[in-house]
Backbone bond lengths (Angstrom), bond angles and torsions (degrees), N, CA, C in turn:
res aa  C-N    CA-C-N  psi(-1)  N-CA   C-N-CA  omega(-1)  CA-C   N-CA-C  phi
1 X - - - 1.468 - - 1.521 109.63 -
2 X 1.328 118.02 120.69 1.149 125.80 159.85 1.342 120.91 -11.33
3 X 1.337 139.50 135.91 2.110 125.54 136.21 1.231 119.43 -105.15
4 X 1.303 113.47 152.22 1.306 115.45 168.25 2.003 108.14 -71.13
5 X 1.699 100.23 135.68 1.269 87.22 171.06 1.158 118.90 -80.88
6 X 1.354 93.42 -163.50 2.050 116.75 -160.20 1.397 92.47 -70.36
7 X 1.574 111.23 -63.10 1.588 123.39 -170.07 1.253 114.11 -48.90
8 X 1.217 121.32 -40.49 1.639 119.58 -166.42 1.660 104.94 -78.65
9 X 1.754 103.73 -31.34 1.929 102.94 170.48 1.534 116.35 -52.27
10 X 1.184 81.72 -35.40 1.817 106.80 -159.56 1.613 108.42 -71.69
11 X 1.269 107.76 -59.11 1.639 109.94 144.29 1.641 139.95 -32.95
12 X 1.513 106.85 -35.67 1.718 107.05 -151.16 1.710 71.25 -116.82
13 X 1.381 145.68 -10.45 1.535 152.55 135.19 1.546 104.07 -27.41
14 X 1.142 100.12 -97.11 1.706 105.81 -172.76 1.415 118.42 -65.92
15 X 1.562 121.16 -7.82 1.661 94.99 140.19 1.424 127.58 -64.13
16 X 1.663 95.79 -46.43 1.628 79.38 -167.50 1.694 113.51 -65.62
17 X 1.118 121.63 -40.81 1.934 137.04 144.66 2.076 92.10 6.09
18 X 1.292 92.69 -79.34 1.406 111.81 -167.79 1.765 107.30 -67.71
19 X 1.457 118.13 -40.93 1.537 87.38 160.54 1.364 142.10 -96.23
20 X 1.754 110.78 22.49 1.096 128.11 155.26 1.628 108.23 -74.07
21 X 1.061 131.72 -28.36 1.452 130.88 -161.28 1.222 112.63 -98.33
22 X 1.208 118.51 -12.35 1.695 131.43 167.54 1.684 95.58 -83.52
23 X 1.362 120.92 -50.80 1.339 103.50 -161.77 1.809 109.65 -69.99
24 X 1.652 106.80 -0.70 1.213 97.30 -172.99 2.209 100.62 -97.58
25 X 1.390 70.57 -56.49 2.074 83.82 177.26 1.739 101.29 -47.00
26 X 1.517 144.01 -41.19 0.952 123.21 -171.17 1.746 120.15 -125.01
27 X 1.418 101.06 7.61 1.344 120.98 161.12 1.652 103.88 70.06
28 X 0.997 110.15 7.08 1.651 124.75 168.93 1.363 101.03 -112.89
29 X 1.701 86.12 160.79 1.749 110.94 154.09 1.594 115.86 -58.12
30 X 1.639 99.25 138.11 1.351 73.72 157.99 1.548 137.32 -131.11
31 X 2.139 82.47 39.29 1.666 119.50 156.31 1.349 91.57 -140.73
32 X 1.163 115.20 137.47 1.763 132.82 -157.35 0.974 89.59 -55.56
33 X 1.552 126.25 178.42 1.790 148.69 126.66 1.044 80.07 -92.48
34 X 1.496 91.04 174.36 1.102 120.32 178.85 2.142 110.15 -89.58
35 X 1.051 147.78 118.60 1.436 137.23 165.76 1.355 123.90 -56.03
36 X 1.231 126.75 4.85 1.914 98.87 134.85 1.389 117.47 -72.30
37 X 1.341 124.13 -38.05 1.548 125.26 -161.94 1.895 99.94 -23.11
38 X 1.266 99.96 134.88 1.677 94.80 -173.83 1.706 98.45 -80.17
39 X 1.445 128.02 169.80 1.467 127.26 178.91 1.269 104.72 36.92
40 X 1.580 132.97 74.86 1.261 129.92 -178.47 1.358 116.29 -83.55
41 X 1.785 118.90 -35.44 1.136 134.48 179.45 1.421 111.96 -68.26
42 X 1.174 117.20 -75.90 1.652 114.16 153.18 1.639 124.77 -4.78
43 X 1.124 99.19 -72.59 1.551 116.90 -178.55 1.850 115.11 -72.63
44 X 1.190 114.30 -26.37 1.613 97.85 149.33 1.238 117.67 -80.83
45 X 1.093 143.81 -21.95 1.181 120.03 -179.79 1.646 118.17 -89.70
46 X 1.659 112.53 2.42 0.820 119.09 171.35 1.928 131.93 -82.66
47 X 1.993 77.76 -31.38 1.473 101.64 174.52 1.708 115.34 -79.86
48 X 1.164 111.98 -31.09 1.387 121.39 165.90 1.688 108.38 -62.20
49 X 1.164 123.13 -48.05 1.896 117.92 159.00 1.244 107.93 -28.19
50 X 1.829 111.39 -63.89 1.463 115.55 -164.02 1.339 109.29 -60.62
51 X 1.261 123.50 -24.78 1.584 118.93 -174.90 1.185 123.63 -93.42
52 X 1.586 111.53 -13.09 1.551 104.35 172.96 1.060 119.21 -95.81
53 X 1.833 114.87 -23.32 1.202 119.92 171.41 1.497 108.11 -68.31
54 X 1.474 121.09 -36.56 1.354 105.13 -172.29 1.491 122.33 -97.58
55 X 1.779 114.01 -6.34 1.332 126.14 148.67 1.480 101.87 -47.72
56 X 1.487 123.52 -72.53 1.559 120.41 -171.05 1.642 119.00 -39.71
57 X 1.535 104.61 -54.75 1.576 117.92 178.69 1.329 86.31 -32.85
58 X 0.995 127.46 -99.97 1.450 141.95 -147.37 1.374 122.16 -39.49
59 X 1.476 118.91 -5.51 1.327 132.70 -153.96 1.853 93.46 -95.24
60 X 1.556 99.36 -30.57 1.498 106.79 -176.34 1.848 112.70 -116.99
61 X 1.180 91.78 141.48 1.573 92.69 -166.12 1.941 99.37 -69.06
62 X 1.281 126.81 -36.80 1.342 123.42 -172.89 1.824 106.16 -48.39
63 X 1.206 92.51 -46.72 1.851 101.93 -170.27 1.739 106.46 -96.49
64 X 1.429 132.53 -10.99 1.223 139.10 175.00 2.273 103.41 -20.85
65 X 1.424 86.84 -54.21 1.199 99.55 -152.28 2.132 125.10 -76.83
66 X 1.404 80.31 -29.09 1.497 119.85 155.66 1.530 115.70 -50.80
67 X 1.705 103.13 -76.25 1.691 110.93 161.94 1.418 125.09 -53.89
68 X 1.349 140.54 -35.66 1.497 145.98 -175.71 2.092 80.69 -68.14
69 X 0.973 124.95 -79.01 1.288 116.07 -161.55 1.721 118.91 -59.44
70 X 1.296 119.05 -12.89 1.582 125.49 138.01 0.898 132.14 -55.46
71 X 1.406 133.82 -24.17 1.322 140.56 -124.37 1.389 96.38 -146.86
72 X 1.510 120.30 -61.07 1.835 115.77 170.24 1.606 109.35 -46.70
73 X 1.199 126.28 -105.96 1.420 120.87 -171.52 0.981 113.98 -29.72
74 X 1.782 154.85 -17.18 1.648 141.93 172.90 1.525 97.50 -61.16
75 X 1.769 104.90 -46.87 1.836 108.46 -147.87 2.076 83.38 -72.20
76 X 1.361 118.25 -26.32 1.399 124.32 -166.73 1.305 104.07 -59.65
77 X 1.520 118.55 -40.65 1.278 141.95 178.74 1.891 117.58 -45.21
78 X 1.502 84.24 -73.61 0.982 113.43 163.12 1.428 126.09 -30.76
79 X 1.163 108.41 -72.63 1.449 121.68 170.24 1.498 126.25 -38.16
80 X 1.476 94.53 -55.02 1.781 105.82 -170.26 1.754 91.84 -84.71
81 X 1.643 150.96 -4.17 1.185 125.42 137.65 1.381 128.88 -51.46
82 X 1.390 128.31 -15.46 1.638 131.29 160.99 0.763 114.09 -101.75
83 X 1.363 140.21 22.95 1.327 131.29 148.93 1.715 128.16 -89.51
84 X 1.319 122.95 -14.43 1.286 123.40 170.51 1.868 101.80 -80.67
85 X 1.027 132.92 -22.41 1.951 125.12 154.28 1.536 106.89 -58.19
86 X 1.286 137.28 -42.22 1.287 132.91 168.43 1.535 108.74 -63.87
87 X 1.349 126.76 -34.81 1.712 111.68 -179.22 1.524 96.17 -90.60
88 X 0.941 135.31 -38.93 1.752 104.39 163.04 0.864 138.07 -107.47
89 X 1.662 124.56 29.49 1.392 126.80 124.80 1.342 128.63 -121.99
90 X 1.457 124.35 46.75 1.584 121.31 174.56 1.343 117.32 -11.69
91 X 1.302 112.64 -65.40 1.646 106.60 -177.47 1.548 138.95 -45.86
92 X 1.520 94.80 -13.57 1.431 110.35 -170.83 1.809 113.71 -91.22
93 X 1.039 123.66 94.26 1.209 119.62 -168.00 1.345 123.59 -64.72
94 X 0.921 114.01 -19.38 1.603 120.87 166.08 1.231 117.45 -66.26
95 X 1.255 114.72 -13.84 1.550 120.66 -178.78 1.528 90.18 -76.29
96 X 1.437 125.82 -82.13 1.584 138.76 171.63 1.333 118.21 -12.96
97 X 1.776 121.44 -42.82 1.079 144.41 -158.89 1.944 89.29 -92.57
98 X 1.059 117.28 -53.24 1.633 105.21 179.41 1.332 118.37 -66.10
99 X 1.280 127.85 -18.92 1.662 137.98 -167.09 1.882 81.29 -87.99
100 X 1.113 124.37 -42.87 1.316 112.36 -166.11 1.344 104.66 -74.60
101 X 1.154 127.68 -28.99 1.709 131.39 -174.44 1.216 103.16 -42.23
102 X 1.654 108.61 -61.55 1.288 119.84 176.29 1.185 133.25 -36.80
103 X 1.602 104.73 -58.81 1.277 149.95 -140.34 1.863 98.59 -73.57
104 X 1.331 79.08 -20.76 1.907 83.96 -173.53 1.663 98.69 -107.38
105 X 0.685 118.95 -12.41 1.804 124.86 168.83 1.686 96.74 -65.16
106 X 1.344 105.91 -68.55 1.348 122.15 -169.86 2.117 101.54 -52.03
107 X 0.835 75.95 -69.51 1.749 87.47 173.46 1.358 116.40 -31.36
108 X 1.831 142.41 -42.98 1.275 155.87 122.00 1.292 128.77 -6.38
109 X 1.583 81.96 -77.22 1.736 95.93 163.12 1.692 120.70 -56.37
110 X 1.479 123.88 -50.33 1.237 125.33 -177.99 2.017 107.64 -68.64
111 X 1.511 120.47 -25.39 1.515 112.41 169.70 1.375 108.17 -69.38
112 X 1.548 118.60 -42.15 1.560 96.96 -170.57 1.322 119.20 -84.98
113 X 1.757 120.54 3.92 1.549 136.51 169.01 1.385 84.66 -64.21
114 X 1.401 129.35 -81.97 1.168 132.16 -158.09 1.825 125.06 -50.47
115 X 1.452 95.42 -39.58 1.766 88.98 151.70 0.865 106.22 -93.87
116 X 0.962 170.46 25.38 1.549 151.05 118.18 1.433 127.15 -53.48
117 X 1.661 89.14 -44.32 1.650 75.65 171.96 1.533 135.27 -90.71
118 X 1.299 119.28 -173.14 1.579 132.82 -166.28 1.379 102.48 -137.04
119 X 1.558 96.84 -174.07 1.349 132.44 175.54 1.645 109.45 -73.05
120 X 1.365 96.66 -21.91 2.205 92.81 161.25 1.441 121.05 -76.39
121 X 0.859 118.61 -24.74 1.419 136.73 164.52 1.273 104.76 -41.97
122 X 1.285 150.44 -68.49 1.493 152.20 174.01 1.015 104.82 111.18
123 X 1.654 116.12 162.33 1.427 126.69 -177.69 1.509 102.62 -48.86
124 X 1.302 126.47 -68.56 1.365 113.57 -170.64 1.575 134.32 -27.63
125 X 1.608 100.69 -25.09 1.381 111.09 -164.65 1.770 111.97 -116.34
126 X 1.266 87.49 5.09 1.681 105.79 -178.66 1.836 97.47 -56.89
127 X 1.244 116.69 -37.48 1.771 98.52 -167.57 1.146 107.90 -84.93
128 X 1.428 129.20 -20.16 1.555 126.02 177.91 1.639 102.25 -67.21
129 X 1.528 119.87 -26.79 1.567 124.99 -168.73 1.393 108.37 -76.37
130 X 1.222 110.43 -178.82 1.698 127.09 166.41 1.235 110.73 38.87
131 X 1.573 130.06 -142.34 1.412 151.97 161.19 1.629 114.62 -27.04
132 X 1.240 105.98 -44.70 1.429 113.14 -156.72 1.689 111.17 -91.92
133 X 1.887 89.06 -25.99 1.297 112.82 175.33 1.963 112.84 -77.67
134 X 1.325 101.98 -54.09 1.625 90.39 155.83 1.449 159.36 -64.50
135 X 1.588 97.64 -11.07 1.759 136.15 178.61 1.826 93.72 -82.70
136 X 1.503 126.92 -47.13 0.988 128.83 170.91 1.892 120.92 -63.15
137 X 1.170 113.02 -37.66 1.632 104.71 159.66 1.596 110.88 -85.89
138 X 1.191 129.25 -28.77 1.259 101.79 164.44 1.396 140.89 -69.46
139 X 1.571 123.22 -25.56 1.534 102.66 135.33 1.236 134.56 -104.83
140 X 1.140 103.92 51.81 1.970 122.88 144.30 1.630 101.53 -83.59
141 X 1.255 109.38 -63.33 1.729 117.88 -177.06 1.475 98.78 -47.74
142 X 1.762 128.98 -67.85 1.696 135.49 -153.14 1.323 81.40 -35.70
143 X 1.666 101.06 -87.21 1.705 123.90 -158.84 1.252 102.76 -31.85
144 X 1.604 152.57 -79.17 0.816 138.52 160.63 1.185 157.81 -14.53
145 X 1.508 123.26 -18.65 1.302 159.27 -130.55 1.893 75.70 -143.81
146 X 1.000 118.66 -71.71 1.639 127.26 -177.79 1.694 105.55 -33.31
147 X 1.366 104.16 -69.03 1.541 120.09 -166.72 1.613 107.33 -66.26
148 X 1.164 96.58 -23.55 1.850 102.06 -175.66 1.581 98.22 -82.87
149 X 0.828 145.81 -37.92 1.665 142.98 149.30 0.875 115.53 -53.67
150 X 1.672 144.06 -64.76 1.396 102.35 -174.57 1.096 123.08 -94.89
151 X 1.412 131.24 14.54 1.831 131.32 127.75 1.755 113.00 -16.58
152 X 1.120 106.90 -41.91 1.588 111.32 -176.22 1.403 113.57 -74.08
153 X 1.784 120.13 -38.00 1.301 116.19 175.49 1.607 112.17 -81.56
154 X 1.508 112.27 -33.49 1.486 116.14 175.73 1.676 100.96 -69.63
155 X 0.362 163.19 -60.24 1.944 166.07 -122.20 1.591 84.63 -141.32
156 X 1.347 137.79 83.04 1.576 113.28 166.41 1.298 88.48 -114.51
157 X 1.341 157.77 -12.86 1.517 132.47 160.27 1.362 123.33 -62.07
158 X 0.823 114.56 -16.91 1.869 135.68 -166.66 1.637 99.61 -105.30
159 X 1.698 125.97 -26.95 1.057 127.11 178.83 2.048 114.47 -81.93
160 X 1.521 93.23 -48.85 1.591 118.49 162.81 1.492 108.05 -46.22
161 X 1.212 109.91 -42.08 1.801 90.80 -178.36 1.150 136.59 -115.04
162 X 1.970 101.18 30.57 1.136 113.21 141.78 1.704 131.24 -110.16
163 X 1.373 87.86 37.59 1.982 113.36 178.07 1.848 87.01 -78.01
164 X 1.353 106.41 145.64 1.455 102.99 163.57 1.875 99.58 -82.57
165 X 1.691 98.39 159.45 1.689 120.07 -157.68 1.848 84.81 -77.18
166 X 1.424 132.54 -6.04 0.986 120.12 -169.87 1.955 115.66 -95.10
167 X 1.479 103.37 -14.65 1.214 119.74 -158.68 1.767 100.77 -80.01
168 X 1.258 124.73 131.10 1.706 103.56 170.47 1.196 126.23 -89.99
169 X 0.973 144.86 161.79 1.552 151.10 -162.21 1.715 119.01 32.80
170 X 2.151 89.21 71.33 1.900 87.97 179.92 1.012 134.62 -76.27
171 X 1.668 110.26 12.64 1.550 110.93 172.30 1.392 107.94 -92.70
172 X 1.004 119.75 -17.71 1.865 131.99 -176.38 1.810 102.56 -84.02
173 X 1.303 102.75 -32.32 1.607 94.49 178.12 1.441 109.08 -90.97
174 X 1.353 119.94 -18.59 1.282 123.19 -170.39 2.326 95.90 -81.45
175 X 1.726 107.99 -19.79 1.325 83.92 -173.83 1.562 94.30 -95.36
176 X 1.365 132.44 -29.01 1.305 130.05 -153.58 1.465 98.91 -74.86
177 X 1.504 122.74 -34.90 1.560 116.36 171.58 1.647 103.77 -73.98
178 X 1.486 137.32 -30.65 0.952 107.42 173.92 1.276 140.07 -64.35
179 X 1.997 117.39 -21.39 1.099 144.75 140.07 1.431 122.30 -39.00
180 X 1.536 122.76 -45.66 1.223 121.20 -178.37 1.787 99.04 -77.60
181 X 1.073 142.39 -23.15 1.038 129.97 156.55 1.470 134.95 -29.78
182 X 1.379 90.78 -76.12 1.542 130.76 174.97 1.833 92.79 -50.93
183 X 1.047 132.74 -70.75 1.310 142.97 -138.25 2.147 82.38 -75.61
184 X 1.482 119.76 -42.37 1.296 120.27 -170.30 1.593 93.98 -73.94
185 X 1.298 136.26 -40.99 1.593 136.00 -172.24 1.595 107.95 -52.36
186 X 1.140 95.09 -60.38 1.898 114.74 179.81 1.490 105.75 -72.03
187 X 1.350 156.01 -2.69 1.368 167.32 24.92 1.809 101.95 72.27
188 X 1.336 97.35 -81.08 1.191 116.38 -164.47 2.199 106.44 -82.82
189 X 1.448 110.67 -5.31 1.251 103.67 -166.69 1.519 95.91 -122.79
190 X 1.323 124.43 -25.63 1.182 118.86 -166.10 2.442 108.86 -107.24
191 X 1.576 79.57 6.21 1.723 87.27 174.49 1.837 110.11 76.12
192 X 1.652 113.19 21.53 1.211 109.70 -178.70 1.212 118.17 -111.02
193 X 1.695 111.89 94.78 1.186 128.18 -163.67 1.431 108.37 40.19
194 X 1.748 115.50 89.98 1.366 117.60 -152.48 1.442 90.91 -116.36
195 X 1.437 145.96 -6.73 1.167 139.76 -172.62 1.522 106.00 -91.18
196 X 1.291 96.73 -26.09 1.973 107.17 -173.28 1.566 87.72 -81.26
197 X 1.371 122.63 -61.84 1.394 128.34 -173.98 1.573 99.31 -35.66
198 X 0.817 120.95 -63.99 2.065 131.66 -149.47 1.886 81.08 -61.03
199 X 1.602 88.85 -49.50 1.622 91.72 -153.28 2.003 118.80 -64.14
200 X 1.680 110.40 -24.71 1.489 99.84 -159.41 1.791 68.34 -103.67
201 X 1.350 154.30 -1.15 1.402 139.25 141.11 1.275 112.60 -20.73
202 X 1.552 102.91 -76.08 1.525 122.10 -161.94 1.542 103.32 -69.51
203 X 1.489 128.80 -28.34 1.649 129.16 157.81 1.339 105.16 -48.08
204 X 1.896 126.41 -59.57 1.344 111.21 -161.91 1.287 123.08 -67.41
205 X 1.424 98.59 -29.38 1.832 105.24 -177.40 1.774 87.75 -82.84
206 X 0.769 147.18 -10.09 1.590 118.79 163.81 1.405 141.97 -65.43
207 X 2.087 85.15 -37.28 1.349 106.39 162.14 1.824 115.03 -67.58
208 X 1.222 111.05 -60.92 1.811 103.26 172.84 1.219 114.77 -49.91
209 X 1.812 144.49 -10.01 1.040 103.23 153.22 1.701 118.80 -103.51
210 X 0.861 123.33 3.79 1.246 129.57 164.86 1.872 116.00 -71.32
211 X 1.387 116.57 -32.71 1.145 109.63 165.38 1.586 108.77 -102.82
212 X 1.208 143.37 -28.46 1.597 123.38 160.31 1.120 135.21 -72.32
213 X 1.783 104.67 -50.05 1.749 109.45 -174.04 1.162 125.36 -77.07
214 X 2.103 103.40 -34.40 1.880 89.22 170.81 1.041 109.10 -52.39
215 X 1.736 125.33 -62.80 1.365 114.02 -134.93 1.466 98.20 -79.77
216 X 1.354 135.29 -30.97 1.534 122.03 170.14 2.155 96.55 -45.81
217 X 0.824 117.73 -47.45 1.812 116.70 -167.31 1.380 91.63 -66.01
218 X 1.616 129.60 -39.78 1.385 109.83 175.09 1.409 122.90 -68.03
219 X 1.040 124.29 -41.80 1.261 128.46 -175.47 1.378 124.52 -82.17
220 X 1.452 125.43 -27.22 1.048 135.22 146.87 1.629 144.91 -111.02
221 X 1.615 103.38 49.46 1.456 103.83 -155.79 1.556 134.78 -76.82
222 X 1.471 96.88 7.68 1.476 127.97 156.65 1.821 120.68 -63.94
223 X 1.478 77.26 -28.30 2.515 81.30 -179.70 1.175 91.25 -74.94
224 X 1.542 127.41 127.65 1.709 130.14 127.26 1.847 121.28 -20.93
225 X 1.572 92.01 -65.06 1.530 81.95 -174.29 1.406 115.66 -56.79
226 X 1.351 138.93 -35.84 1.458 131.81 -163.78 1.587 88.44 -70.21
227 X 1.546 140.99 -67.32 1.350 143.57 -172.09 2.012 88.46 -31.44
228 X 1.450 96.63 -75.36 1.627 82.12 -173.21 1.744 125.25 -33.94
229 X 1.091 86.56 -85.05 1.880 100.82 174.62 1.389 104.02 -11.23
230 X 1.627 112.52 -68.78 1.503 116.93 -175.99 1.480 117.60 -27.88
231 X 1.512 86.42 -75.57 1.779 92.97 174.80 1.267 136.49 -57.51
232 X 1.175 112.56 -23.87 1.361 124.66 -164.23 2.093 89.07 -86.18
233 X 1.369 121.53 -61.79 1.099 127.08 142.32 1.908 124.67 11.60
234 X 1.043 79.36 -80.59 1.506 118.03 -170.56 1.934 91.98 -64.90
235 X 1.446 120.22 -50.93 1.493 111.02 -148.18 1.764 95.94 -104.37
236 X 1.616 108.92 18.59 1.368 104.45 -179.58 1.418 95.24 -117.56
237 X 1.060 127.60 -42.95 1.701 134.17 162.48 1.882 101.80 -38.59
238 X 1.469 125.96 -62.54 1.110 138.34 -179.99 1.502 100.96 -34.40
239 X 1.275 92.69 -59.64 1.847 114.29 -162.31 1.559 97.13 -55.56
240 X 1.469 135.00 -56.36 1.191 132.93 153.84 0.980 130.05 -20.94
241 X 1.403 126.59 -71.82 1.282 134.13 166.96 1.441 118.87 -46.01
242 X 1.157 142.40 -49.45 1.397 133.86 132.80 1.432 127.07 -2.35
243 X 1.408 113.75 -72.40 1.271 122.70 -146.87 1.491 84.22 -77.53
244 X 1.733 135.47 -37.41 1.670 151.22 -158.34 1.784 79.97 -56.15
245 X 1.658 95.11 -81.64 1.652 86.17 -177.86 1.654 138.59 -46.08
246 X 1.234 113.28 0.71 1.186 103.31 -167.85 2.067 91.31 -104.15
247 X 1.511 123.31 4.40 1.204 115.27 -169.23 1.286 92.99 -102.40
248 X 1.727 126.61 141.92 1.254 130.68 172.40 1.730 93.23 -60.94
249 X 2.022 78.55 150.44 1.709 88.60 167.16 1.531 102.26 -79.48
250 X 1.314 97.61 -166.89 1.616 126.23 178.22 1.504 108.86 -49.30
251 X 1.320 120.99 116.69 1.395 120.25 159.29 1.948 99.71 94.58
252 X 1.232 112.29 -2.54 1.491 104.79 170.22 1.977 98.28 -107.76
253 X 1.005 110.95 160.40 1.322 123.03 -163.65 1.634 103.46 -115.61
254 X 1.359 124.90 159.43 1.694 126.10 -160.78 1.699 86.74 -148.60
255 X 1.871 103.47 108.30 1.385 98.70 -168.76 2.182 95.70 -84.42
256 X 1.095 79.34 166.94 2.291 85.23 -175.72 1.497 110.77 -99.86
């Protein structure tokens, strides 16, 4: 059976590290809640605890295992607050497209629960574990991977002008990555060559933030939103890379 490596923990670590540290330095999200959440102020700075402490856990293999079980149910949390904007507005894809932001955080977090965990874990927790436990972040990742593509055809002016001014034809890169999305979701959901899928995913989003978010953070490192984007950026690519390692390669089998 496959492992996830060190580097990619260590990576999908200091995002979440880093979006604990926004919620503290700017006392916001830095992927919304939602504003009913009751005690909102309170509760980011509480959820920002959970992420640095459980970004840190993870940084060390003794406490890895400690932090993944801090750290899954918050992003779980998390998640299912954007999902009541998707039941009353399905049509709106941006709604779909924010549940996935998450959705791939969560997805990270839920592969390295699943290698992490054991037979101490108890029956109850047996399906989040092993096989059943990695089949479960991989379609967290597909679906996600889906909605994050056609964000690009729904939103393609808003997608186009975050092409760098150097690239030629940014409506053609803005559809072929929205395709390469889509094409890595269905990749990753339908078992077609899903480890390469997860894996040149978590390459492309590495490259977009390395060519959009630093240099927007260099040039403007006074904006909140670019600090956000970055990280957030940065800890969904991570989250990928995670979930890549946790899929057997070629010719090993992933029992359900």
């Amino acid at each position: 059976m496959n492992q996830i490596r060190p580097l990619a923990r260590t990576t999908f670590a200091l995002g979440i590290i880093g979006l604990g540290a926004l919620g503290v330095v700017y006392g916001d999200f830095a992927s919304s809640w939602p504003s009913w959440v009751p005690w909102r102020q309170p509760l980011l700075y509480a959820a920002s605890a959970i992420m640095l402490l459980g970004g840190a856990g993870l940084l060390l293999t003794r406490t890895a295992r400690i932090a993944v079980r801090l750290l899954l149910p918050y992003l779980l949390i998390w998640m299912a607050l954007r999902i009541p904007y998707v039941v009353k507005a399905p049509q709106v894809e941006v709604n779909w497209l924010a549940v996935g932001e998450v959705a791939v955080l969560a997805a990270g977090a839920w592969a390295l629960f699943a290698e992490l965990g054991g037979a101490s874990d108890g029956a109850s927790l047996q399906f989040a574990t092993g096989d059943r436990g990695r089949l479960v972040a991989r379609l967290l990742l597909g679906l996600s991977l889906v909605w994050f593509g056609l964000s690009h055809f729904f939103y393609l002016k808003q997608t186009v002008s975050l092409i760098p001014a150097y690239f030629p034809f940014p409506t053609g890169w803005a559809y072929l990555t929205g395709a390469a999305h889509t094409a890595a979701g269905l990749g990753v959901l339908l078992s077609i060559y899903p480890r390469l899928a997860a894996t040149m995913e978590a390459a492309m989003l590495g490259i977009f933030t390395a060519l959009v978010w630093i240099p927007a953070v260099v040039t403007a490192p006074k904006v909140q939103g670019n600090w956000s984007e970055f990280v957030l950026s940065w800890a969904i690519g991570a989250g990928a890379w995670v979930v890549a390692g946790s899929i057997p390669a070629k010719g090993e089998t992933q029992r359900v």
